[in-house]
C-alpha positions as CSV (number, residue, x, y, z in Angstrom):
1,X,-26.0,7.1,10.5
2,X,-22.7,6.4,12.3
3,X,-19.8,6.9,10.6
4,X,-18.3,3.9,8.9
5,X,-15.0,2.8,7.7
6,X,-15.2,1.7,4.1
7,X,-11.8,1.4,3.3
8,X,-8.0,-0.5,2.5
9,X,-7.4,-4.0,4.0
10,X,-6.3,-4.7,7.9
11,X,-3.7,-6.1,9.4
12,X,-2.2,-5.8,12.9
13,X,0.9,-7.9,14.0
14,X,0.2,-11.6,13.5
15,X,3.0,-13.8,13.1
16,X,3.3,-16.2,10.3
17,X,5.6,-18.8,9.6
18,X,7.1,-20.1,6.3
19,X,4.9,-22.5,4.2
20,X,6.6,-25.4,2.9
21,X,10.1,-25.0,1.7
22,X,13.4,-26.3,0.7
23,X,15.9,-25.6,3.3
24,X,19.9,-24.9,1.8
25,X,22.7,-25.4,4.1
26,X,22.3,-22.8,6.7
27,X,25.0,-20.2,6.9
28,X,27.5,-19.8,9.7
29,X,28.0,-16.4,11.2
30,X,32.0,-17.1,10.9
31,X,31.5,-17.2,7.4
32,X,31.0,-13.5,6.9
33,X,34.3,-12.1,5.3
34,X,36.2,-8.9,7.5
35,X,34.3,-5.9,7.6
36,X,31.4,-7.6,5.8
37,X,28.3,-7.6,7.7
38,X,24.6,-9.1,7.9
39,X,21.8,-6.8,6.7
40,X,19.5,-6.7,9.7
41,X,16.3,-8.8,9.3
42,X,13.7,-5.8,9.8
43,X,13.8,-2.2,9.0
44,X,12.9,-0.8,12.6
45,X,8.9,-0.6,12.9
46,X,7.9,-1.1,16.0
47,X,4.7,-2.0,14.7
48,X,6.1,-5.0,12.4
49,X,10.0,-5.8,13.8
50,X,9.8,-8.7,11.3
51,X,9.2,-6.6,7.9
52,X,11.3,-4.7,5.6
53,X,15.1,-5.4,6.3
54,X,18.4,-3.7,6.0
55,X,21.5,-3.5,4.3
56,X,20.3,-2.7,0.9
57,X,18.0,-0.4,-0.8
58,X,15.4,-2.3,-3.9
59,X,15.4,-0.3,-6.8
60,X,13.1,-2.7,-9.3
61,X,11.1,-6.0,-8.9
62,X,10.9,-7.8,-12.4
63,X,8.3,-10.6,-11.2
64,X,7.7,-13.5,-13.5
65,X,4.4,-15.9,-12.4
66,X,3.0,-18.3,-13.8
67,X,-0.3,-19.0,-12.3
68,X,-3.1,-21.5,-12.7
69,X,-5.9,-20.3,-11.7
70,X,-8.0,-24.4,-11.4
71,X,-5.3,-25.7,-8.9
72,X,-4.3,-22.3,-7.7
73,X,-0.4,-23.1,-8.5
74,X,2.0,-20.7,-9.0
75,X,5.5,-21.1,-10.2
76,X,7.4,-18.2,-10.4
77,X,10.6,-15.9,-11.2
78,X,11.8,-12.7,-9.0
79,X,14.9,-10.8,-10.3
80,X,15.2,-7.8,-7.7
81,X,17.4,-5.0,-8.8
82,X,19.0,-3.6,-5.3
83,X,22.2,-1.3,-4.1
84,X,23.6,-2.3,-0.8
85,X,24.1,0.3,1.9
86,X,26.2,-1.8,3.9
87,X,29.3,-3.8,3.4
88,X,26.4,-6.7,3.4
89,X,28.1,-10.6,4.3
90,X,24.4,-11.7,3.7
91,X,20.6,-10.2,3.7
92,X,17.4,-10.8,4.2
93,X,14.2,-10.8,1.6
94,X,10.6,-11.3,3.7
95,X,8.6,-14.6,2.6
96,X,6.3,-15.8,4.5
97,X,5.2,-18.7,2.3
98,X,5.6,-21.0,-0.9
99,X,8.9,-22.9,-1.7
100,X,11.9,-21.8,-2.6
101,X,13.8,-23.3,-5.1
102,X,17.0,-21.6,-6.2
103,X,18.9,-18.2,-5.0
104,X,21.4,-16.4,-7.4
105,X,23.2,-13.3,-6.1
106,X,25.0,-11.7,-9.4
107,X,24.4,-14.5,-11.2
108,X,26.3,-17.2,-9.1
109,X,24.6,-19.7,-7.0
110,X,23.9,-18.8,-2.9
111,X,23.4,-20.0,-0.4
112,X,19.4,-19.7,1.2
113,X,18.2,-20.7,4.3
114,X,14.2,-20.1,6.2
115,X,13.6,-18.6,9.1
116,X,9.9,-17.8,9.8
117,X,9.2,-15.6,7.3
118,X,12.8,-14.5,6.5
119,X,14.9,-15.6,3.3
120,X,18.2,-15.2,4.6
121,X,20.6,-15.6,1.5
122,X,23.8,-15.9,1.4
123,X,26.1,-14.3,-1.7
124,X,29.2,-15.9,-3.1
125,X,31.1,-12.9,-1.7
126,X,30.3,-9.9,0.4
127,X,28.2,-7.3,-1.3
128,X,30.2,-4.0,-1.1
129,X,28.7,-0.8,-0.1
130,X,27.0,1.5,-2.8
131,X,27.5,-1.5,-5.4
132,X,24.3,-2.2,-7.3
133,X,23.3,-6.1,-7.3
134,X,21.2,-8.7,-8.8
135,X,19.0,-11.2,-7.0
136,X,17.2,-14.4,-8.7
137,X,14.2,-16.1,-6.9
138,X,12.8,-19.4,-8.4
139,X,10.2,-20.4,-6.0
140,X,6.6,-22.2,-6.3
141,X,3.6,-23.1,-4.3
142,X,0.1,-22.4,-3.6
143,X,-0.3,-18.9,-2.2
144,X,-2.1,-18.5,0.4
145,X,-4.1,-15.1,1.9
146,X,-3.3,-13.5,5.3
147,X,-6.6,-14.1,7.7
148,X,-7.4,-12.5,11.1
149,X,-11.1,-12.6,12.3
150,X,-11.3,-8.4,13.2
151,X,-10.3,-7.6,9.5
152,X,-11.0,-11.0,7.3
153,X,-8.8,-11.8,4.3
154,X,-5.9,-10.3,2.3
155,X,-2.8,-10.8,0.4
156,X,-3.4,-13.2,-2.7
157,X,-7.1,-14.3,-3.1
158,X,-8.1,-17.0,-5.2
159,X,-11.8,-16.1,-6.7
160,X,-13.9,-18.2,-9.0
161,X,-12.0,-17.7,-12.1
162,X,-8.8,-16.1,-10.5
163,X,-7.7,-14.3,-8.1
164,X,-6.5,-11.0,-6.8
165,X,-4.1,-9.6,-4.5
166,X,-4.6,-6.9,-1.5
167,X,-1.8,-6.5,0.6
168,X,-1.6,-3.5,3.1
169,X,0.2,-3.4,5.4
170,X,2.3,-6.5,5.1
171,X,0.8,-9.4,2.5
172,X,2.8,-8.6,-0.5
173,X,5.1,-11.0,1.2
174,X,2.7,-14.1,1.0
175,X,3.5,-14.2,-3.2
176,X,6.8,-12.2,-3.9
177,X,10.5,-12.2,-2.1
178,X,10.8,-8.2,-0.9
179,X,11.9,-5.6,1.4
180,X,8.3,-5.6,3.1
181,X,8.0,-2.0,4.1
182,X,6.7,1.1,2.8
183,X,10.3,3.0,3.0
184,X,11.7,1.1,0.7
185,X,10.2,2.0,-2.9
186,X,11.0,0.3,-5.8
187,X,9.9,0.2,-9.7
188,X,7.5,-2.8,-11.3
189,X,7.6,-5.4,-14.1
190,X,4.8,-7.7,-14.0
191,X,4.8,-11.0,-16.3
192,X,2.1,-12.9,-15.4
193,X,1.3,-16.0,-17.4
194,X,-2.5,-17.2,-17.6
195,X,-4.2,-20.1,-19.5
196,X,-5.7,-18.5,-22.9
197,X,-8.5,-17.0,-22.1
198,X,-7.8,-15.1,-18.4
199,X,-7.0,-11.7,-18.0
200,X,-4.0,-9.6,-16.0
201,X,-4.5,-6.4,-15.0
202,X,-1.9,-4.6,-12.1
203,X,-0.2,-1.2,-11.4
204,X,0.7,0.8,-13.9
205,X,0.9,1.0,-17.6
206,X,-0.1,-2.3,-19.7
207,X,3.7,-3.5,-21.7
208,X,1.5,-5.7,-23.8
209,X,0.1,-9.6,-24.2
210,X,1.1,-12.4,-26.0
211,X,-0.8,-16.0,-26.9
212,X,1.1,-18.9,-27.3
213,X,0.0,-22.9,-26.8
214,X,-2.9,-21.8,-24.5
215,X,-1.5,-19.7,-22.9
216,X,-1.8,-16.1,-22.9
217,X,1.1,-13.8,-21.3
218,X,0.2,-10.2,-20.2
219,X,2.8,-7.5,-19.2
220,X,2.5,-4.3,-17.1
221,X,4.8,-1.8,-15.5
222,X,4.9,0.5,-13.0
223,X,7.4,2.7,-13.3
224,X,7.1,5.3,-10.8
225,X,8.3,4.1,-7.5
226,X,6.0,2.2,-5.0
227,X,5.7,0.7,-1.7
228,X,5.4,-3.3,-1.5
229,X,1.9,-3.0,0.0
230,X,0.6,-1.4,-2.8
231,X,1.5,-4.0,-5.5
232,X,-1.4,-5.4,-7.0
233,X,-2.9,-8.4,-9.9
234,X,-6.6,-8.8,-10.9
235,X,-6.1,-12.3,-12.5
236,X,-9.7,-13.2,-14.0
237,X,-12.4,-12.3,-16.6
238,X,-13.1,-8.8,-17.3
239,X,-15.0,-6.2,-19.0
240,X,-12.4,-3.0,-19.5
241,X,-13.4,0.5,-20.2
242,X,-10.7,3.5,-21.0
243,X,-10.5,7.1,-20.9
244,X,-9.0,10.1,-20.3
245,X,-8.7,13.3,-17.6
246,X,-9.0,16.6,-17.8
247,X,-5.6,16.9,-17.6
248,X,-5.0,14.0,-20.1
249,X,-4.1,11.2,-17.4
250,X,-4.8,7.6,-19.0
251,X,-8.1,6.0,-17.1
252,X,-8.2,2.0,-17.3
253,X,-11.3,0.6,-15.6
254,X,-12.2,-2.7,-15.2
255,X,-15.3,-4.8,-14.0
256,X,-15.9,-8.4,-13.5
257,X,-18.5,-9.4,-15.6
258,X,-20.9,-10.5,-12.7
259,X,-20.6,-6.3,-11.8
260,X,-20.9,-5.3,-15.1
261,X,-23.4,-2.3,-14.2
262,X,-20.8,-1.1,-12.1
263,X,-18.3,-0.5,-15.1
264,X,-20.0,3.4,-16.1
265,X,-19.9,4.7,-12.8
266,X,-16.6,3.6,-11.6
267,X,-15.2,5.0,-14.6
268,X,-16.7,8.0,-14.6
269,X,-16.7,8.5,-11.1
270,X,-12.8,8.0,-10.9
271,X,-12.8,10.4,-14.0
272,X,-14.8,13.0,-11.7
273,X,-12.6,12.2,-8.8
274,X,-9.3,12.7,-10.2
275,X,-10.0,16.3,-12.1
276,X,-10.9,17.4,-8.8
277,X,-8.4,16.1,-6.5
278,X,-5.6,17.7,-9.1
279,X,-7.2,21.2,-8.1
280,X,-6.9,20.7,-4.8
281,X,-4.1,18.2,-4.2
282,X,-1.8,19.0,-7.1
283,X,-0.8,17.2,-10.3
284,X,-1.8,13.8,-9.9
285,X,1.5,11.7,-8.9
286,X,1.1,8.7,-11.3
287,X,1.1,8.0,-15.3
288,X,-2.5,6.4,-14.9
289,X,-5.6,5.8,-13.1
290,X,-8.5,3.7,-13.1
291,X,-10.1,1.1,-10.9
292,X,-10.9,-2.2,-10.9
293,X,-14.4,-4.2,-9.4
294,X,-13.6,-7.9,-8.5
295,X,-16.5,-10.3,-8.9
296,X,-16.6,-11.4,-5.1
297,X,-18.0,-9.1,-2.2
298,X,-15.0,-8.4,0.7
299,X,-15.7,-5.9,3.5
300,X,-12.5,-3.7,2.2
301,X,-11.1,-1.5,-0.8
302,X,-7.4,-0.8,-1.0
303,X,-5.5,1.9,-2.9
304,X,-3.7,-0.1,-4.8
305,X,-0.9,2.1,-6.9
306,X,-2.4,4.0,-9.8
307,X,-5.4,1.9,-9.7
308,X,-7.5,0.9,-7.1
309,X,-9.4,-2.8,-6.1
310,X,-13.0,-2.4,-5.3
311,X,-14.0,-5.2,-2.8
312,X,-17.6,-3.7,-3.2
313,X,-19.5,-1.6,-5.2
314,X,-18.1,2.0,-4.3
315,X,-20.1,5.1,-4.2
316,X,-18.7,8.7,-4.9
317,X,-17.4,8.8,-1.6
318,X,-15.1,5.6,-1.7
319,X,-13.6,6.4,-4.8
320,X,-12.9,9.9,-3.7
321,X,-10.6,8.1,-0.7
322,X,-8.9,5.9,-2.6
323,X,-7.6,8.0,-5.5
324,X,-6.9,10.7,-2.7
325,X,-4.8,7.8,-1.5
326,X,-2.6,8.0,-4.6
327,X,-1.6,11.7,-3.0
328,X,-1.8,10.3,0.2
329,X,-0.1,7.0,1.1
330,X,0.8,5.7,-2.2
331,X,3.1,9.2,-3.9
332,X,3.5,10.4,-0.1
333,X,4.1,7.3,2.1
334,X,5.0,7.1,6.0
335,X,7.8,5.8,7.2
336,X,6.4,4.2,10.0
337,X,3.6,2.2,10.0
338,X,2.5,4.5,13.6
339,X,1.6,7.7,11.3
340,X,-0.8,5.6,9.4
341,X,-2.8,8.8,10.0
342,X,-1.3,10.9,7.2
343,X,-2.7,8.0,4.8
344,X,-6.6,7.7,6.4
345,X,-6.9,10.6,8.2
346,X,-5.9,12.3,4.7
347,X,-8.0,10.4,2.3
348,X,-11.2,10.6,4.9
349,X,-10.8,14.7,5.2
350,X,-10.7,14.1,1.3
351,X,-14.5,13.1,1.2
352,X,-15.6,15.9,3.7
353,X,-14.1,18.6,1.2
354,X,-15.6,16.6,-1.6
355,X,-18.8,16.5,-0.1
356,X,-18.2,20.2,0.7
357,X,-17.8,21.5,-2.6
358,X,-20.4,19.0,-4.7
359,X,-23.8,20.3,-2.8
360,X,-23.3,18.2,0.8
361,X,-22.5,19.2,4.1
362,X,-19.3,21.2,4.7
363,X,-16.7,19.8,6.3
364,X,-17.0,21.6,9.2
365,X,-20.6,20.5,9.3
366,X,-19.4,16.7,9.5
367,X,-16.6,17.6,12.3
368,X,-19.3,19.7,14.2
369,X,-21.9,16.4,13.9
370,X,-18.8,14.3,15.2
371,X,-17.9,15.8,18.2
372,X,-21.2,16.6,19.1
373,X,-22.0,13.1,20.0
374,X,-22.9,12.4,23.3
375,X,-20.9,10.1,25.8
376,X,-23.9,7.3,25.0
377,X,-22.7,7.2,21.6
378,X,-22.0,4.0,20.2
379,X,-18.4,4.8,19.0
380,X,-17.6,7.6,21.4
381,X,-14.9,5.5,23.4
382,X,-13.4,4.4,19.8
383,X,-13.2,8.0,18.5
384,X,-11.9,10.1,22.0
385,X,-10.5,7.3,24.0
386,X,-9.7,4.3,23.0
387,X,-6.2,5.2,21.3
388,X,-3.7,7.9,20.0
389,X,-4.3,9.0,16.4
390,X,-0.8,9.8,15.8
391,X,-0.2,6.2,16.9
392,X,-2.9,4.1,17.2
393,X,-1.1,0.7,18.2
394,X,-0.2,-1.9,15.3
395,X,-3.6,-3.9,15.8
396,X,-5.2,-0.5,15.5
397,X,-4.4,1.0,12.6
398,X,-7.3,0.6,10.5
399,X,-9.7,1.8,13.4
400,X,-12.2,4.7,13.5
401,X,-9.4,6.5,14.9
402,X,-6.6,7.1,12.4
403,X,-9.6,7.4,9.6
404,X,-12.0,10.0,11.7
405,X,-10.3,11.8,14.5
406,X,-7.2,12.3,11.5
407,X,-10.1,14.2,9.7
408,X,-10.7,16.1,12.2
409,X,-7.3,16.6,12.9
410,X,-7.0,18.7,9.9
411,X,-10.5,20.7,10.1
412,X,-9.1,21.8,13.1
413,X,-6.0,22.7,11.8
414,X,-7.9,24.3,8.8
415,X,-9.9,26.4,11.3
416,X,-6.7,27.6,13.3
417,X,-4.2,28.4,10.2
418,X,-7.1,29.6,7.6
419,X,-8.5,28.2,4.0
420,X,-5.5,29.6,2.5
421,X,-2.7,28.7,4.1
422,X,-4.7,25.0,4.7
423,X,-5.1,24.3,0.8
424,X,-1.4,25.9,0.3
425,X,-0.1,23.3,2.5
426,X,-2.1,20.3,0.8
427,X,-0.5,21.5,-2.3
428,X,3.4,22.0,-0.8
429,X,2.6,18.8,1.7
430,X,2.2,16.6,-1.7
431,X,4.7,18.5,-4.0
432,X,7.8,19.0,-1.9
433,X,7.4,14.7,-1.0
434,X,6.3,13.6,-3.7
435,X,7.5,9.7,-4.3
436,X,8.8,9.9,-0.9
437,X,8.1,8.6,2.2
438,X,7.1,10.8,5.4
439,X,6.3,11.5,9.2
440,X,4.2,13.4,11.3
441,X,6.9,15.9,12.4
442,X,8.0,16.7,9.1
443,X,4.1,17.7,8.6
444,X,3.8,19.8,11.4
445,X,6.9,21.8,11.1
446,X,5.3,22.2,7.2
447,X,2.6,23.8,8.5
448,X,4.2,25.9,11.3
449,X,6.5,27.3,8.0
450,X,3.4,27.9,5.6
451,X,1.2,29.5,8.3
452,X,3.7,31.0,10.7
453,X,2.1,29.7,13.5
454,X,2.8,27.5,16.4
455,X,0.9,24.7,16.2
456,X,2.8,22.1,18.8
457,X,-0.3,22.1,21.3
458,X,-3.1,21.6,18.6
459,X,-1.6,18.7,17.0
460,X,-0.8,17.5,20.8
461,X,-4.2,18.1,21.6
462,X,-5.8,15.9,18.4
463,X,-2.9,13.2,18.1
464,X,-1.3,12.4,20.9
465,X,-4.0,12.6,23.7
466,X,-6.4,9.9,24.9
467,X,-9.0,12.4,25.8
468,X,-11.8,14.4,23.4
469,X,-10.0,18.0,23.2
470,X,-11.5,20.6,24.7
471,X,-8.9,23.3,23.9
472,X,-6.5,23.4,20.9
């Protein structure tokens, strides 16, 4: 069988504009006081110029929603702890939808405007450089998910008794004001407000749930530092299991009741996962784990922080890539969108070395049966051709590419620098950035170090070439 990619939501570059909103009076460049200036309104990405801004560094989200899941209606709350890195005379949050009702900037009333799906608000006074800050969102609406017909739906989906949200790359703007972008890494409060009844489950560590007039009130917090993408609800019905690692790492797993056989093996399997992954990656980065099944069938999984969404029923395999993903993408994360590589690439040489080690086919086996395949092979163009791993293109990133030639990527470099210094580097790779956020150069001057070896031409050779290597 063909290899097949089984893994996180897509998204390439599609513009969206704002939903329905309430416009403030717009603000005048001349209003900026001296030596105060506007954040910019995207934090460099070639791949998405429209996401993340700058000007200020998010340090927590405290999101307050209120959600009903019959009219799919949400009214809700977004305090945002930042520090500005600029003298800032006004900055941008990315919201791409629902309406927006009130802006405060330190408490006292600013001034908002829409523009696509930029929030440009306006403070009281200029934000000075280094000075921490406050921002208050009231907003409301009917969230809507992200569609594109290569990749399907994502960002906040409603179900049957719910809803849950997916968001990579760029979605987690369709339900909460943010700095958009994985380089900017913040902490989590979640207060999500259900009729009596519903379940919440998210990132992180459960803060505990409250009933009051039908209503029921669940808390969770994430409190090591994550990228926007990777912020996540299960809103819904659900049968939970816990546990614990090896290494003592708190398991929460939940099922919809419709996949209620599912509920064992996830649990276990995640268990299975993550004791081996900490041999061979390091000490897991988060304070839990677990995984959660929704009731409805999509055509992706995500690696949601600390706890990953099943969009169908996983096998060993799957569950292996996404928690590698906690190591890779989620505790690591790139800086650019381009190196997606060092997330899937990562996470799919992850199963080969599972595979390898649990009675399957070594990994060089499965590189060997890969480039092997002759010209007539349906996905020979996709694999040697078609794009650059090391930057596949922004409507690419989630291609056979990134996921299978960045496998082979690091077999080869595994062949050329030897088992020790490979699984040295995995281990220094994930240690040395841990919570931080990464690019491709940085990983192959880390490997040059570790293995004292110049390794310019094979990286070349398997990342930036349109052509199958021959040499390396």
């Amino acid at each position: 069988m063909p290899p097949r990619i089984r893994t996180s939501s897509r998204l390439g570059t599609a513009a969206l504009t704002a939903g329905a909103c309430l416009l403030a009076t717009a603000v005048p460049a001349s209003a900026a006081p001296h030596g105060f200036t506007p954040g910019a309104p995207g934090a460099g990405d070639s791949y998405f110029p429209a996401e993340g801004n700058g000007g200020y560094d998010v340090g927590h989200y405290d999101l307050t929603l209120d959600y009903d899941p019959a009219g799919n209606a949400l009214k809700a709350t977004a305090r945002i702890k930042a520090r500005a890195t600029q003298n800032l005379s006004r900055f941008d949050l990315d919201l791409k939808q629902l309406t927006v009702k009130s802006v405060l900037v330190n408490g006292k009333k600013a001034r908002f405007t829409r523009s696509g799906q930029e929030l440009v608000v306006k403070p009281a006074k200029g934000l000075r450089k280094g000075r921490h800050f406050d921002v208050t969102v009231v907003y409301a609406g009917t969230p809507k998910p992200i569609e594109r017909p290569d990749i399907g739906k994502f960002g906040w989906i409603k179900t049957p008794d719910g809803a849950y949200v997916v968001s990579e790359p760029d979605g987690a703007s369709t339900w909460f004001p943010s700095n958009d972008h994985p380089q900017d890494k913040a902490t989590y409060t979640y207060r999500v407000t259900v009729p009596k009844g519903t379940q919440v489950l998210s990132n992180g560590e459960p803060g505990g749930e409250s009933t009051r007039g039908g209503k029921s009130t669940f808390v969770w917090n994430e409190r090591t530092p994550m990228a926007s993408y990777l912020a996540m609800l299960a809103i819904g019905k659900f049968q939970v299991k816990k546990g614990r690692t090896a290494s003592g790492v708190p398991v929460i797993t939940a099922v919809a009741p419709n996949r209620a056989s599912e509920l064992k093996p996830i649990h276990e399997g995640t268990i299975k996962a993550i004791d081996w992954e900490e041999k061979v990656f390091g000490k897991y980065p988060f304070q839990s784990t677990g995984g959660i099944r929704v009731g409805v069938d999509v055509e992706f999984s995500l690696e949601t922080q600390s706890r990953p969404i099943y969009g169908f029923q996983p096998d060993q395999d799957v569950i292996v890539h996404e928690l590698a993903h906690q190591w890779f993408g989620d505790s690591v994360s790139v800086k650019r969108w381009k190196d997606i590589w060092l997330n899937e690439g990562f996470a799919t040489y992850a199963e080969w070395l599972y595979q390898e080690q649990h009675g399957g086919p070594t990994a060089k086996q499965t590189f060997d049966n890969l480039y092997k395949q002759p010209e007539s092979w349906k996905y020979y163009k996709e694999l040697w051709t078609a794009r650059k791993t090391g930057d596949p293109g922004a409507n690419q990133m989630f291609t056979l590419t990134p996921y299978y030639r960045g496998g082979m990527t690091l077999q080869a470099l595994r062949e050329r620098i030897g088992d020790k210094a490979f699984f040295a580097l995995l281990k220094a790779w994930t240690k040395a950035n841990r919570n931080g956020n990464v690019t491709t150069a940085q990983f192959v001057a880390l490997a040059e170090r570790i293995s004292h070896k110049q390794l310019d031409g094979l990286f070349n050779a398997w990342l930036y070439t349109q052509t199958k290597p021959t040499t390396w």
